[in-house]
N, C-alpha and C positions, 0 to 999 in steps of 0.2 A: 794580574788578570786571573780569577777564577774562575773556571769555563761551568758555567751551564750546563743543562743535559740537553737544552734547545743546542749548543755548539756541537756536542758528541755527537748529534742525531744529525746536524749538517756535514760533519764531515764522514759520517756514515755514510752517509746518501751518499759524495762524491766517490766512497771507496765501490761502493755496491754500484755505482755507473758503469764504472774502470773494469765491474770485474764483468760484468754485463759484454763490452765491448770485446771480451776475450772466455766465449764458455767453455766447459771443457771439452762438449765433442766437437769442438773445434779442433784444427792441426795444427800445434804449437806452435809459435813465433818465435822469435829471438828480440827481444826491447826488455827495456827499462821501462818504469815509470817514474815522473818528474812530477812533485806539486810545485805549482809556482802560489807565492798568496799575495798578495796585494793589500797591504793595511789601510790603504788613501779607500779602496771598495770596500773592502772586506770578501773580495772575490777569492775562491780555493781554485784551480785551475788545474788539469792534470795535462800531462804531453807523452806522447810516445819516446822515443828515439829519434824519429825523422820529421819531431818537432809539430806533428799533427795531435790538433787538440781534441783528448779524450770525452772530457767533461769540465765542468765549471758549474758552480754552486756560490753562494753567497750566505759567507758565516758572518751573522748579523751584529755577535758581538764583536768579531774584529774590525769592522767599518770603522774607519777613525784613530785606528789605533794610534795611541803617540806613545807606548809604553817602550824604553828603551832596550829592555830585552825581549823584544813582539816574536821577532822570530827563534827566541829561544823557549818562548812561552807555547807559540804555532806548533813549532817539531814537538815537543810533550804531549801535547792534545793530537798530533798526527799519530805520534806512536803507539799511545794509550789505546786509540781506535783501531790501529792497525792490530794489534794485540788481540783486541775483542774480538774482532770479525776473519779471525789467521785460521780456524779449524773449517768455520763455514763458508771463506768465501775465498779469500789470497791463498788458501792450498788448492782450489780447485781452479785457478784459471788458466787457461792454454798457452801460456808462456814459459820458455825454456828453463828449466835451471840451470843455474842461479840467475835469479834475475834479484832486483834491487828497487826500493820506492828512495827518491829521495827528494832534501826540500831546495828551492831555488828562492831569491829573492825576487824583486820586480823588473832586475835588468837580467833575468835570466843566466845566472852567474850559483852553482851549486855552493849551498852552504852546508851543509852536510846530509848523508848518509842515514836514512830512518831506518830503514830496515832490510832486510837480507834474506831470501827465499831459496832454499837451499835442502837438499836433501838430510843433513846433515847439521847446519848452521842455522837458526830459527833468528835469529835479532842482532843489531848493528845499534849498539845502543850506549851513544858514548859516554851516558852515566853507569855504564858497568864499569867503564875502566878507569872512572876517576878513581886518584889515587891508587890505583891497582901496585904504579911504584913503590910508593910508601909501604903497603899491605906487606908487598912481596921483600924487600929488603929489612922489615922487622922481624917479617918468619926467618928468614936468613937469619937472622942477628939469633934469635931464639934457637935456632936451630943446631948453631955452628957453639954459641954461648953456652 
């Protein structure tokens, strides 16, 4: 599935809601945020912590989706967005550090970890650490060789 810039823009919107519901001269909160997606809709859906729904948008091209890696294709285009919009909008909202986006399936069941807001730690991105093992025990070999 290659996303669109119509997909970028909806789930722009849904992050720019989220950040809507937490401005900065607000008093900080302590939560998470959870997207849930829904490929039978195509619905993006965000949750606090205590399970109350932030927002909800409908990304047109996932309506339908049958693609077998959907939800490894969704978290890509979650994170990619979250990335674009991390200076102007997810550094400024009223929520504690560290706090966390992450993605859920449709039975509400966490599937991974998108990203990580943190003074310190900018992304949760588990294609940094693919093969990281491999990387790290070749430098070993070269190192010690």
């Amino acid at each position: 599935m290659n996303p669109t810039s119509q997909t970028y823009q909806q789930i722009e919107r849904a992050i720019r809601r989220v950040a809507e519901k937490f401005p900065a001269e607000r008093e900080e909160v302590l939560t998470d945020i959870h997207f849930q997606v829904k490929p039978s809709s195509g619905e993006l859906l965000a949750f606090d912590d205590n399970d109350e729904e932030l927002t909800r948008v409908v990304v047109e091209q996932w309506m339908e989706a049958v693609d077998e890696d959907f939800y490894d294709e969704a978290a890509k285009q979650l994170c990619h967005c979250l990335e674009q919009v991390r200076q102007s909008i997810v550094n400024g909202m009223s929520v504690m550090h560290p706090f966390s986006f992450s993605l859920m399936d449709e039975d509400g069941d966490t599937l991974r970890d998108l990203y990580l807001v943190d003074d310190d730690t900018v992304i949760l991105n588990h294609e940094l650490l693919e093969g990281l093992d491999e990387e790290l025990d070749s430098f070993l070999r070269d190192l010690l060789g």
